[in-house]
PDB file of N, CA, C and O in Angstrom, chain B, residues numbered from 101:
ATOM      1  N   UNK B 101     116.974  92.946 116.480  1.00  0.00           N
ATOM      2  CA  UNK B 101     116.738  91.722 115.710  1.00  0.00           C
ATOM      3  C   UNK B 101     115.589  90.954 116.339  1.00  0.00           C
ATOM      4  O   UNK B 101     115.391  90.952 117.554  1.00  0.00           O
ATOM      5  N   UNK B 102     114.806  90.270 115.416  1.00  0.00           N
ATOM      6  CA  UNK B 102     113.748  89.543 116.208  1.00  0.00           C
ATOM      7  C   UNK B 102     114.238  88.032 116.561  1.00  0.00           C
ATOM      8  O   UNK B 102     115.007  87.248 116.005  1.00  0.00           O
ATOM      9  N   UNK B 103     113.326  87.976 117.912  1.00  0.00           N
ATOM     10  CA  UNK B 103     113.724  86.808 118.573  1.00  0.00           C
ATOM     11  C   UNK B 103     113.483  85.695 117.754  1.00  0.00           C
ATOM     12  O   UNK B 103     112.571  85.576 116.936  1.00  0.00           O
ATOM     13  N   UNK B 104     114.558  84.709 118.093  1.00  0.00           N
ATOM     14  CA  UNK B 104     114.824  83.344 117.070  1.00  0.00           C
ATOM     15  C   UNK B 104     113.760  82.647 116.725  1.00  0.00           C
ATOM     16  O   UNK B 104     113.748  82.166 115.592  1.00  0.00           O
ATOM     17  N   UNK B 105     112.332  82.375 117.845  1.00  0.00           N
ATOM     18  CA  UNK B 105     111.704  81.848 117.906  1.00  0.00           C
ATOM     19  C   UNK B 105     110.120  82.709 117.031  1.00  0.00           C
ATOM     20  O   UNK B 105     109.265  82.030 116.462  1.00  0.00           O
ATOM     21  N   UNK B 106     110.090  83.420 117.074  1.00  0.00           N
ATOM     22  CA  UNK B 106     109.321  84.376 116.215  1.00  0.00           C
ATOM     23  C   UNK B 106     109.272  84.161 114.715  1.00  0.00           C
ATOM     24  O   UNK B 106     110.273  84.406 114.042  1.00  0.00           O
ATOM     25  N   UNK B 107     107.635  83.506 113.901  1.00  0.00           N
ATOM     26  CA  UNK B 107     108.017  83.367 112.923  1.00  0.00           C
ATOM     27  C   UNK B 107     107.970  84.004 112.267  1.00  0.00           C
ATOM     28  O   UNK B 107     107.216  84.943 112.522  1.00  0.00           O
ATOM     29  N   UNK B 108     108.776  84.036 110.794  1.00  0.00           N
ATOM     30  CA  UNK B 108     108.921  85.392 110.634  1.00  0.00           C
ATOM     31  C   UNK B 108     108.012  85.512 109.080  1.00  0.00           C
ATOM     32  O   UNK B 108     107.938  84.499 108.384  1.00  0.00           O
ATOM     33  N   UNK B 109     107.443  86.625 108.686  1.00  0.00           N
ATOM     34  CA  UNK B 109     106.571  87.341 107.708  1.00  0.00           C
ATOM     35  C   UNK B 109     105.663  88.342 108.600  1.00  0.00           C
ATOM     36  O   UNK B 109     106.042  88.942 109.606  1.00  0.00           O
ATOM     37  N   UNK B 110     104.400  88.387 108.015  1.00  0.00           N
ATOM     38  CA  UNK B 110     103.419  90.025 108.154  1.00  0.00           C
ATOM     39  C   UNK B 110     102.653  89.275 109.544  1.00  0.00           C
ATOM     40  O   UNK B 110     102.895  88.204 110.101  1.00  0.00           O
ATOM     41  N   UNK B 111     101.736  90.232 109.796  1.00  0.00           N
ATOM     42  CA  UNK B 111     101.114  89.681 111.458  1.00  0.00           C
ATOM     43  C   UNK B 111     100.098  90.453 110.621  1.00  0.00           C
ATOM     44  O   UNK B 111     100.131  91.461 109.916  1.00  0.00           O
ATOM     45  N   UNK B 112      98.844  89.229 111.129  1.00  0.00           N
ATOM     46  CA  UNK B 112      97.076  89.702 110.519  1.00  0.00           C
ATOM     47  C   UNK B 112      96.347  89.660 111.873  1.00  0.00           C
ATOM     48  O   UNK B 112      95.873  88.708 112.493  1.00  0.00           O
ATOM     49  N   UNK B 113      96.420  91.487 112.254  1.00  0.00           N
ATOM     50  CA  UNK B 113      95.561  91.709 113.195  1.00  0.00           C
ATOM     51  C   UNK B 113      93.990  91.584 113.300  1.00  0.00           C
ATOM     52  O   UNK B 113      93.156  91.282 112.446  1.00  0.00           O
ATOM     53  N   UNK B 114      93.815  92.051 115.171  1.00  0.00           N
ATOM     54  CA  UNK B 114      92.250  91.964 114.958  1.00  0.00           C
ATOM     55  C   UNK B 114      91.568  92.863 114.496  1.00  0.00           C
ATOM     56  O   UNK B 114      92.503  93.649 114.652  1.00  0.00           O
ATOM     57  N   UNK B 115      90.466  93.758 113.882  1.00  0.00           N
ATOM     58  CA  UNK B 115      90.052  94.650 113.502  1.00  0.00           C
ATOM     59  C   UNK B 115      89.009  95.154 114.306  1.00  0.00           C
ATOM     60  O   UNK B 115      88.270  96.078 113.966  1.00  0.00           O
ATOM     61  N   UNK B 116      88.951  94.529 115.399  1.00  0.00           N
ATOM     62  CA  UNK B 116      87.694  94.779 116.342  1.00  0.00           C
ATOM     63  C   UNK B 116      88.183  94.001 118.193  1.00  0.00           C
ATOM     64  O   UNK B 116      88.913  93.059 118.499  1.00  0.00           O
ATOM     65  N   UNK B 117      87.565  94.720 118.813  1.00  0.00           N
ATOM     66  CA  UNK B 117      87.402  93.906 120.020  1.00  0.00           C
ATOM     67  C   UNK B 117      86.559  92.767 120.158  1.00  0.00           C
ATOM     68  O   UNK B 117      85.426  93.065 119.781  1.00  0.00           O
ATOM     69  N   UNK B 118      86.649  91.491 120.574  1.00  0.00           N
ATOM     70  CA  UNK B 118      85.429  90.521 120.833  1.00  0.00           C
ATOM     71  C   UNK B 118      86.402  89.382 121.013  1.00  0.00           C
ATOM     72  O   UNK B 118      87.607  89.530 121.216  1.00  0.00           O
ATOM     73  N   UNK B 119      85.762  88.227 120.918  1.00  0.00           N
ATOM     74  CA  UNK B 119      86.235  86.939 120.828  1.00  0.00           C
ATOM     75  C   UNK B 119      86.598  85.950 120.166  1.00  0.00           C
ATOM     76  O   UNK B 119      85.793  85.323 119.477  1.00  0.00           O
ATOM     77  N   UNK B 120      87.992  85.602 120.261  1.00  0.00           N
ATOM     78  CA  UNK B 120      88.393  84.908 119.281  1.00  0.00           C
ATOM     79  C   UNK B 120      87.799  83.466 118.642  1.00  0.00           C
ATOM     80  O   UNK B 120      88.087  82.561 119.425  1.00  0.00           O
ATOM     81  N   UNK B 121      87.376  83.177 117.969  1.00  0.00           N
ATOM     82  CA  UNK B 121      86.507  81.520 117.601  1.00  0.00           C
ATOM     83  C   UNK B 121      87.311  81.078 116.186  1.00  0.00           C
ATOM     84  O   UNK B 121      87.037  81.598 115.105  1.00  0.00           O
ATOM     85  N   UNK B 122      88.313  80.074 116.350  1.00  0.00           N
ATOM     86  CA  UNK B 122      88.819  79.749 115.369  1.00  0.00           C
ATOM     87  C   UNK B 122      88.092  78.753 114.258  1.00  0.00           C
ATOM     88  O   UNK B 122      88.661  78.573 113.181  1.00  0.00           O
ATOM     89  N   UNK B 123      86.818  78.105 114.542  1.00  0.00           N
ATOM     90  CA  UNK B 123      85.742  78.076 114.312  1.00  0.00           C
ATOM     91  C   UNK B 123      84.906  78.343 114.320  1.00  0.00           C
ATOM     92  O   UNK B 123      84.548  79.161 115.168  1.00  0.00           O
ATOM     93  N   UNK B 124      83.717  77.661 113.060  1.00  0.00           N
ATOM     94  CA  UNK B 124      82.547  77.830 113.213  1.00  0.00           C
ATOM     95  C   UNK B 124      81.336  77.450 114.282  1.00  0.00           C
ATOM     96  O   UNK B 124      80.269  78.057 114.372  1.00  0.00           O
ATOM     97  N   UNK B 125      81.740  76.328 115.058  1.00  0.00           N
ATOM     98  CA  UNK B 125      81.461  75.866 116.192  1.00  0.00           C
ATOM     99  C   UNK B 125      82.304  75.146 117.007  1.00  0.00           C
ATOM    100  O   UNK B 125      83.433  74.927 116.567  1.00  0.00           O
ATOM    101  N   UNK B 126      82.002  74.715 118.129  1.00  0.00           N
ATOM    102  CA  UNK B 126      82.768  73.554 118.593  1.00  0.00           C
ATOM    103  C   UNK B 126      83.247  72.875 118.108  1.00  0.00           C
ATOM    104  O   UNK B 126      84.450  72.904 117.851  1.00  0.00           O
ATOM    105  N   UNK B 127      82.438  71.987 117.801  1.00  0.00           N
ATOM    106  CA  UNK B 127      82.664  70.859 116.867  1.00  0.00           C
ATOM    107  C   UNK B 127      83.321  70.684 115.224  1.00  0.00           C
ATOM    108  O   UNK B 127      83.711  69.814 114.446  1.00  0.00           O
ATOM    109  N   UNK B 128      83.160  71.951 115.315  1.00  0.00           N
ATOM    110  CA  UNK B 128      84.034  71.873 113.579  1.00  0.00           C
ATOM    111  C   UNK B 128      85.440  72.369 113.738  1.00  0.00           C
ATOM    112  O   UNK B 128      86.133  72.891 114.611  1.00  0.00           O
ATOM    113  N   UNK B 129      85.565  71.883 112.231  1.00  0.00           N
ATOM    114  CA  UNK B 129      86.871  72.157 112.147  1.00  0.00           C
ATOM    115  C   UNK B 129      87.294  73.811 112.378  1.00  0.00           C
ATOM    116  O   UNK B 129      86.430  74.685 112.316  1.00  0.00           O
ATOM    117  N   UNK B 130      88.771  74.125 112.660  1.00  0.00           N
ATOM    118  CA  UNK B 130      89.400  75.143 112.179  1.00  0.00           C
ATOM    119  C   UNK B 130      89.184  75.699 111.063  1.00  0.00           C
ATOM    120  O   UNK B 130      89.047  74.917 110.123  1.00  0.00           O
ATOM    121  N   UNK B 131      89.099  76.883 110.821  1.00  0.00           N
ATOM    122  CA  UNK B 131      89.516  77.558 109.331  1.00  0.00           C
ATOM    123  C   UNK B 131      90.729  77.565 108.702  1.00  0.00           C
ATOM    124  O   UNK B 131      91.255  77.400 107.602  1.00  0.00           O
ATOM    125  N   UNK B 132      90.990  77.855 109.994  1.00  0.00           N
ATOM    126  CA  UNK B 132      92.947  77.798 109.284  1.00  0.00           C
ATOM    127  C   UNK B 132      93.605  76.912 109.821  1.00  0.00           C
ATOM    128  O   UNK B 132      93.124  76.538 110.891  1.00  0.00           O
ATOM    129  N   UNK B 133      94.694  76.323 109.452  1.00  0.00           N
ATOM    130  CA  UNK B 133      95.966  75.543 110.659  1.00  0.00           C
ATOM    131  C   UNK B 133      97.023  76.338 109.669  1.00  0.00           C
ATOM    132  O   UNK B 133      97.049  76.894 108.571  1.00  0.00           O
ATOM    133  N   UNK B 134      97.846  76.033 110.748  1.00  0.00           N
ATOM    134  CA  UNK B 134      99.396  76.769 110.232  1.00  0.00           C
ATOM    135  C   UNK B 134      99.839  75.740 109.182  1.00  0.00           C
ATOM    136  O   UNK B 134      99.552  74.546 109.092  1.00  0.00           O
ATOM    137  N   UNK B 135     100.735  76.639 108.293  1.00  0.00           N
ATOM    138  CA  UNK B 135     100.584  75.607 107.089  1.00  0.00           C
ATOM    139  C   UNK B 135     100.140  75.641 106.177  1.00  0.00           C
ATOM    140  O   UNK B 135     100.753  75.311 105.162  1.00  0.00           O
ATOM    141  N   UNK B 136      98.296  76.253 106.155  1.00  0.00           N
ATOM    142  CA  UNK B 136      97.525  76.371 105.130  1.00  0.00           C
ATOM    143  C   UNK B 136      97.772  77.745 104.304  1.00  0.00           C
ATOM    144  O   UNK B 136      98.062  78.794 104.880  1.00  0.00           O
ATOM    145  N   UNK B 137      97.629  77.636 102.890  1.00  0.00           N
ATOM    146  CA  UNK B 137      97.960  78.983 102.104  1.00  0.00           C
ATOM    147  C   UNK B 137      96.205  79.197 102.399  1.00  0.00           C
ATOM    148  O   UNK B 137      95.405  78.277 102.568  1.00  0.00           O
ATOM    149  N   UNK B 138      95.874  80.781 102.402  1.00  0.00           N
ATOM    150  CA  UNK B 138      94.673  80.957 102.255  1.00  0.00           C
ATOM    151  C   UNK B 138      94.670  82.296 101.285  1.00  0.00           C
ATOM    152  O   UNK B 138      95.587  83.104 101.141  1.00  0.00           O
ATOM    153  N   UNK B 139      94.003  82.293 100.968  1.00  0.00           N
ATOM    154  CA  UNK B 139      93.748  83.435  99.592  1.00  0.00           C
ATOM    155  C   UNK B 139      92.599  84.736 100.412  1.00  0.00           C
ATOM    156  O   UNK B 139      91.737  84.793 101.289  1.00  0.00           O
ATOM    157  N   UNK B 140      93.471  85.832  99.198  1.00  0.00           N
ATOM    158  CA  UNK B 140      92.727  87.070 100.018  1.00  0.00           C
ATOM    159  C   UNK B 140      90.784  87.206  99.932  1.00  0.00           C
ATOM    160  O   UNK B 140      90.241  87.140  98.829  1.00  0.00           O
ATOM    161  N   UNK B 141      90.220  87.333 100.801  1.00  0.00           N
ATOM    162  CA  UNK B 141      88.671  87.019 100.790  1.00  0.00           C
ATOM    163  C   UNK B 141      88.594  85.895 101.855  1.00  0.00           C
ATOM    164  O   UNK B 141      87.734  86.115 102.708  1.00  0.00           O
ATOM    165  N   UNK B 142      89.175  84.934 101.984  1.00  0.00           N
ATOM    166  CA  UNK B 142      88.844  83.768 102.298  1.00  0.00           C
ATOM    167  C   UNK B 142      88.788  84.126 104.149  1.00  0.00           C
ATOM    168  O   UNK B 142      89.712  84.779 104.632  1.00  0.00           O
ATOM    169  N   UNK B 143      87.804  83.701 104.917  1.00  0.00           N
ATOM    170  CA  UNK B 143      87.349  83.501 106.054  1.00  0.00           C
ATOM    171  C   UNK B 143      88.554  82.686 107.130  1.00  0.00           C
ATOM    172  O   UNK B 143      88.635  81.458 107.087  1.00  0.00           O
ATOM    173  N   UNK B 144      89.247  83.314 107.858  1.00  0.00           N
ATOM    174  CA  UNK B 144      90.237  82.512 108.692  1.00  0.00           C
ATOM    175  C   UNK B 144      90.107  82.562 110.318  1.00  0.00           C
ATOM    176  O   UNK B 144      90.792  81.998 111.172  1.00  0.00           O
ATOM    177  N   UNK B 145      88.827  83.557 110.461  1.00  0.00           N
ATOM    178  CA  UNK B 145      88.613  83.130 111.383  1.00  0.00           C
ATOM    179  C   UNK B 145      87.383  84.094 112.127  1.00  0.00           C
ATOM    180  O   UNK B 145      87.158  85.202 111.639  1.00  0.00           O
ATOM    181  N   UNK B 146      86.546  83.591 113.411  1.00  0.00           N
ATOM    182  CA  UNK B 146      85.340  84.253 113.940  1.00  0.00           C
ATOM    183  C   UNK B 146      85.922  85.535 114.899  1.00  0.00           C
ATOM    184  O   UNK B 146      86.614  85.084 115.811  1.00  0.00           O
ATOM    185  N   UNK B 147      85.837  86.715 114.917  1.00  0.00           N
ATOM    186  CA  UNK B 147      85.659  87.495 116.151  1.00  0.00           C
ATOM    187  C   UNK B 147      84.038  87.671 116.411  1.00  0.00           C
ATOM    188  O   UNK B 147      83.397  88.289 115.561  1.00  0.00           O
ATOM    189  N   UNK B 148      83.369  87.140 117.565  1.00  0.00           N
ATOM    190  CA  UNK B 148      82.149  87.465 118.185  1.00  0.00           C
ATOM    191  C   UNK B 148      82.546  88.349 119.320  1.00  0.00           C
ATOM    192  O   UNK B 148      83.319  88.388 120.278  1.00  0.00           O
ATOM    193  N   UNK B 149      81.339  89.247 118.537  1.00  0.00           N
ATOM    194  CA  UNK B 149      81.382  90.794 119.558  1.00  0.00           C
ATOM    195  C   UNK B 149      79.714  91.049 119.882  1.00  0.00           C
ATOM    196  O   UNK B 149      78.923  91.102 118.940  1.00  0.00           O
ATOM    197  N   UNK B 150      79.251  91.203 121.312  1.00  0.00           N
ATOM    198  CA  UNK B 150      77.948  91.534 121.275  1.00  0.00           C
ATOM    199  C   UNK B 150      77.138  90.681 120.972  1.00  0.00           C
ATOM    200  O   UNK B 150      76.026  91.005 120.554  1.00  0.00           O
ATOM    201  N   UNK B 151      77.516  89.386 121.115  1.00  0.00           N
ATOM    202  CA  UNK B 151      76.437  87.717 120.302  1.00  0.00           C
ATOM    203  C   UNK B 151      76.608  88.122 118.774  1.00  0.00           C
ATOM    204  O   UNK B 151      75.617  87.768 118.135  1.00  0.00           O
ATOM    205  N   UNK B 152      77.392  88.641 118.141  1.00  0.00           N
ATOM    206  CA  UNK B 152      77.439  88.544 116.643  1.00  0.00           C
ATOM    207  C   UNK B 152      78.788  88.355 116.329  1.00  0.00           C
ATOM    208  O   UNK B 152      79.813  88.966 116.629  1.00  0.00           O
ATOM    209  N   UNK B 153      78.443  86.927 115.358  1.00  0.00           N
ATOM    210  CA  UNK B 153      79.770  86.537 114.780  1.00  0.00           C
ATOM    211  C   UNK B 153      80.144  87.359 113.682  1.00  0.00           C
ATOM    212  O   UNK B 153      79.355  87.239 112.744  1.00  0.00           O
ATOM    213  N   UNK B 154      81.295  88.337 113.432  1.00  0.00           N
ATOM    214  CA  UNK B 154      81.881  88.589 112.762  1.00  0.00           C
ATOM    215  C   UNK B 154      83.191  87.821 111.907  1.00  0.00           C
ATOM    216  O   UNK B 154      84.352  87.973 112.286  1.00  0.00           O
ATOM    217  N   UNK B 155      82.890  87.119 110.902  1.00  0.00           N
ATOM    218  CA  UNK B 155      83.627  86.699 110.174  1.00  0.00           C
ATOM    219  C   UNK B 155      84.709  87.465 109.641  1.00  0.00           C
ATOM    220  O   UNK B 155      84.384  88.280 108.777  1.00  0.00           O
ATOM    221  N   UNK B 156      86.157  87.386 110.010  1.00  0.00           N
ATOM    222  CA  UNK B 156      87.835  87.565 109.360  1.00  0.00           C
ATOM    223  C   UNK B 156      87.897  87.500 108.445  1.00  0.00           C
ATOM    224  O   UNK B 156      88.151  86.315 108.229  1.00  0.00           O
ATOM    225  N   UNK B 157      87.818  88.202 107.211  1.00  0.00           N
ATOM    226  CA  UNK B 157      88.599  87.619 106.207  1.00  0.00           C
ATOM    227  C   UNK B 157      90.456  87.891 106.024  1.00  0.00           C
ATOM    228  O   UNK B 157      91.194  88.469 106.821  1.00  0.00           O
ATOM    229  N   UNK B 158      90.645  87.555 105.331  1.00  0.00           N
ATOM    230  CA  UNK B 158      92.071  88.022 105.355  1.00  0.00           C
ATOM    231  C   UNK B 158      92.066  88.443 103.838  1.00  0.00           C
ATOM    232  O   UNK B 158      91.547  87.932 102.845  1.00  0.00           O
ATOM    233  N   UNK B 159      93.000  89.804 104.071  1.00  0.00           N
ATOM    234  CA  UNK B 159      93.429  90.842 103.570  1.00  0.00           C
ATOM    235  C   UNK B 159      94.728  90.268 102.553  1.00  0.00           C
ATOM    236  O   UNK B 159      95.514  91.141 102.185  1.00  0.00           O
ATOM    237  N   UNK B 160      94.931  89.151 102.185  1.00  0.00           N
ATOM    238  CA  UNK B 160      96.303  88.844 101.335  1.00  0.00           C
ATOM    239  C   UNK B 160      96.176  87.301 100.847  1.00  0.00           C
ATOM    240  O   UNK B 160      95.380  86.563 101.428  1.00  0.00           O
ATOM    241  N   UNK B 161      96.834  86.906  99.956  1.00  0.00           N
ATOM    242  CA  UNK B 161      97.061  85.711  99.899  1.00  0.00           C
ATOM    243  C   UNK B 161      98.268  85.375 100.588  1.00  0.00           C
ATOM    244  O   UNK B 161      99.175  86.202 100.684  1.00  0.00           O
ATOM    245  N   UNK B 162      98.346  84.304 101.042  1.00  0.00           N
ATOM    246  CA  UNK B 162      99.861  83.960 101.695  1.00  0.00           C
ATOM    247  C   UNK B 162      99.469  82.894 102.328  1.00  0.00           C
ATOM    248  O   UNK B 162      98.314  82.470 102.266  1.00  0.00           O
ATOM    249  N   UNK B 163     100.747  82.162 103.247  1.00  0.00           N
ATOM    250  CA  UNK B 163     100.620  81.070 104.091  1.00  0.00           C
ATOM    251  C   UNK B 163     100.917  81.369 105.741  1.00  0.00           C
ATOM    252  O   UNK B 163     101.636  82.163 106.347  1.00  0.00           O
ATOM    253  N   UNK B 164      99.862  80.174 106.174  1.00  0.00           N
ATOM    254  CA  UNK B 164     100.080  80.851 108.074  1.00  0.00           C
ATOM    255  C   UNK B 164     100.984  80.024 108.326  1.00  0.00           C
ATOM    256  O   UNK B 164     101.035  78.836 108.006  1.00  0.00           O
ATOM    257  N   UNK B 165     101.969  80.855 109.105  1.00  0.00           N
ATOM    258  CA  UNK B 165     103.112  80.593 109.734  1.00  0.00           C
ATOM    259  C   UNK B 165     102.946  80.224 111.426  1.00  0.00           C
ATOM    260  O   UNK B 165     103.738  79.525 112.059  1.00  0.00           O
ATOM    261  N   UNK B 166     101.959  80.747 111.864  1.00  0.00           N
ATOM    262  CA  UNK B 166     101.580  80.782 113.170  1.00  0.00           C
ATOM    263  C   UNK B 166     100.481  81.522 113.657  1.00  0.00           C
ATOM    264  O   UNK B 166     100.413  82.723 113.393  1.00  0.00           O
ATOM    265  N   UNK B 167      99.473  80.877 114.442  1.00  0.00           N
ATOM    266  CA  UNK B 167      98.474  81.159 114.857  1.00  0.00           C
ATOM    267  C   UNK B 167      99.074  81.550 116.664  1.00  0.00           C
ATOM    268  O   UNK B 167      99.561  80.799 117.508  1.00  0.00           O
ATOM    269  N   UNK B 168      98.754  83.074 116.708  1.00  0.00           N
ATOM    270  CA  UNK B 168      98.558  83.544 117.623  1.00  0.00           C
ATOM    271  C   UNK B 168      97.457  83.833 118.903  1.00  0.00           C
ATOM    272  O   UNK B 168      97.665  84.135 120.078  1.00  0.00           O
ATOM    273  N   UNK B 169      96.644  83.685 118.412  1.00  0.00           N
ATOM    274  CA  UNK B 169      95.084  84.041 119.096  1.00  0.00           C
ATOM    275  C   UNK B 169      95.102  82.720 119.912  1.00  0.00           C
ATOM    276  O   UNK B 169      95.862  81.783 119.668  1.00  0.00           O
ATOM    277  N   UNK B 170      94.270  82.747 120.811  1.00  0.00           N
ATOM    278  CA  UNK B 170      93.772  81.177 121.348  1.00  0.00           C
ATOM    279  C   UNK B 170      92.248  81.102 121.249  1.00  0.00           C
ATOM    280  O   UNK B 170      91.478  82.034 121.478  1.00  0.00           O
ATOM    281  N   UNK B 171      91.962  80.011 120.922  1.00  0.00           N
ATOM    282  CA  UNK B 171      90.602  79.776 121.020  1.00  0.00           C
ATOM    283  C   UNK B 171      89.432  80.036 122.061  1.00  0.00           C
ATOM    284  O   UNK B 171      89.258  79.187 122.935  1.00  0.00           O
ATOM    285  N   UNK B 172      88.437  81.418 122.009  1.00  0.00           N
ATOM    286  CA  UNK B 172      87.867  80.989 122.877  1.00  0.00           C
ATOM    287  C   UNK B 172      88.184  82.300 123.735  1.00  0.00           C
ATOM    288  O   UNK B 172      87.463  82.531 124.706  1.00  0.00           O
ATOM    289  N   UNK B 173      89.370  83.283 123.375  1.00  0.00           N
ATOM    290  CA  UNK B 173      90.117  84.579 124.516  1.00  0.00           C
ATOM    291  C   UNK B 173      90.068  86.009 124.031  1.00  0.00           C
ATOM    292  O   UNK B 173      90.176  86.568 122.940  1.00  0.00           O
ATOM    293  N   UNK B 174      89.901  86.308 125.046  1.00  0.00           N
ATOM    294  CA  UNK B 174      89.393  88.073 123.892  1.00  0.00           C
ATOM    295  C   UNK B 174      90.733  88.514 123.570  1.00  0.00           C
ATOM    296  O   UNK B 174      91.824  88.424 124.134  1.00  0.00           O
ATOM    297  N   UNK B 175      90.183  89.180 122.144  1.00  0.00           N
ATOM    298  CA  UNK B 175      91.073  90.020 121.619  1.00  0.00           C
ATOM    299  C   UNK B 175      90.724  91.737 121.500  1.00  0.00           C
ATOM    300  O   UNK B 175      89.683  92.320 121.804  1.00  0.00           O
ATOM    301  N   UNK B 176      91.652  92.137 121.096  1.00  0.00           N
ATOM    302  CA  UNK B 176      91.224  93.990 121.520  1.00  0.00           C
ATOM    303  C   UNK B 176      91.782  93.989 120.169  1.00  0.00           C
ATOM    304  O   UNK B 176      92.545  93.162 119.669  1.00  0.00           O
ATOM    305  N   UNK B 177      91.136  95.353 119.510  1.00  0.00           N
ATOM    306  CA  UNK B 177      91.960  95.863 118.294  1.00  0.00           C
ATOM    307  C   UNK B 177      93.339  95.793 118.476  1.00  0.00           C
ATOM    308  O   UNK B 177      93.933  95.933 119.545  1.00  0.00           O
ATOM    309  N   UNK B 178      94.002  95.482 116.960  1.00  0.00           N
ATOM    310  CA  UNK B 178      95.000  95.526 116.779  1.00  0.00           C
ATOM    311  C   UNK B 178      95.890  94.339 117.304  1.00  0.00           C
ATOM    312  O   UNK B 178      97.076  94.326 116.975  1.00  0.00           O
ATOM    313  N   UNK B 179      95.344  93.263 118.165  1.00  0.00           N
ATOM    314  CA  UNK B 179      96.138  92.227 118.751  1.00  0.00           C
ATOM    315  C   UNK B 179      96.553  91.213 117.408  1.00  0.00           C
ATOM    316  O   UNK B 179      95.764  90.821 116.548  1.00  0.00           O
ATOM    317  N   UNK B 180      97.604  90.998 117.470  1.00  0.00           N
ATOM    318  CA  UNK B 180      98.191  89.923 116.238  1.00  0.00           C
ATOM    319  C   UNK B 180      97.312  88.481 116.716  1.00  0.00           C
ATOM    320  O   UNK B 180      97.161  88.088 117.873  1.00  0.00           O
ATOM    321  N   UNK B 181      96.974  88.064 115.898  1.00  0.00           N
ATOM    322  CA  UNK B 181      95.733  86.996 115.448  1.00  0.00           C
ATOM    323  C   UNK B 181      96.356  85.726 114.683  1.00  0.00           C
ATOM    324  O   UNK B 181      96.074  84.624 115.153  1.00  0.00           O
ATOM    325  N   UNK B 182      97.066  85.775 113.702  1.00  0.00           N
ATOM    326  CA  UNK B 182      98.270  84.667 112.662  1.00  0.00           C
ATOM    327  C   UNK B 182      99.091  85.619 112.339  1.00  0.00           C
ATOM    328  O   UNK B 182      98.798  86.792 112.105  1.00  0.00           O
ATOM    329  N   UNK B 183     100.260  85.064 112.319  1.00  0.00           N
ATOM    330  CA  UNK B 183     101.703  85.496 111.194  1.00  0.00           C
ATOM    331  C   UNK B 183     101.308  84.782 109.921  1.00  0.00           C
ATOM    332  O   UNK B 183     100.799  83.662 109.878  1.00  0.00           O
ATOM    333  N   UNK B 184     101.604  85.569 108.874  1.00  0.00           N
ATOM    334  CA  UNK B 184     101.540  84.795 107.601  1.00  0.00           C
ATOM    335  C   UNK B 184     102.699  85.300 107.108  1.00  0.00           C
ATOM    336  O   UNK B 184     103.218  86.315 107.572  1.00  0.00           O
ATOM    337  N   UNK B 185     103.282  84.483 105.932  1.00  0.00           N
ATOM    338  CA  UNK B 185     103.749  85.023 104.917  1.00  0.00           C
ATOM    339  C   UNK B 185     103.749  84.822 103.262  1.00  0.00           C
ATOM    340  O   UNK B 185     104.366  85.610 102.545  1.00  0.00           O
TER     341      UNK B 185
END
């Protein structure tokens, strides 16, 4: 059974190694906050790999349940990035 605290729906991995940027810069806002429904196409978040920002889209419509990634920390393929459902 999954732990109590685990939220629960699908997990939207990374598709690449690089760095997580939950923005477009510093200074701006987030793409996503938990909470937000985002639609499939829509940009939720930066992996920069090699000085090139690779823009996330996400693969579904649904709502984020929880943001996993931290701002700013590498991710490796396949690392869970948001829970949505």
């Amino acid at each position: 059974a999954p732990a109590a605290s685990a939220p629960a729906g699908n997990e939207s991995t990374a598709p690449m190694v690089g760095t997580f940027d939950a923005a477009s810069a510093p200074d701006a806002a987030a793409y996503v906050n938990v909470g937000d429904t985002i639609s499939e196409g829509q940009t939720i978040c930066i992996i920069e790999a090699m000085k090139v920002m690779n823009e996330f889209k996400s693969d579904t419509s649904a709502t984020i349940t929880a943001i996993i990634a931290k701002d700013g920390e590498a991710v490796q393929f396949g690392d869970t990035l948001f829970q949505v459902q």
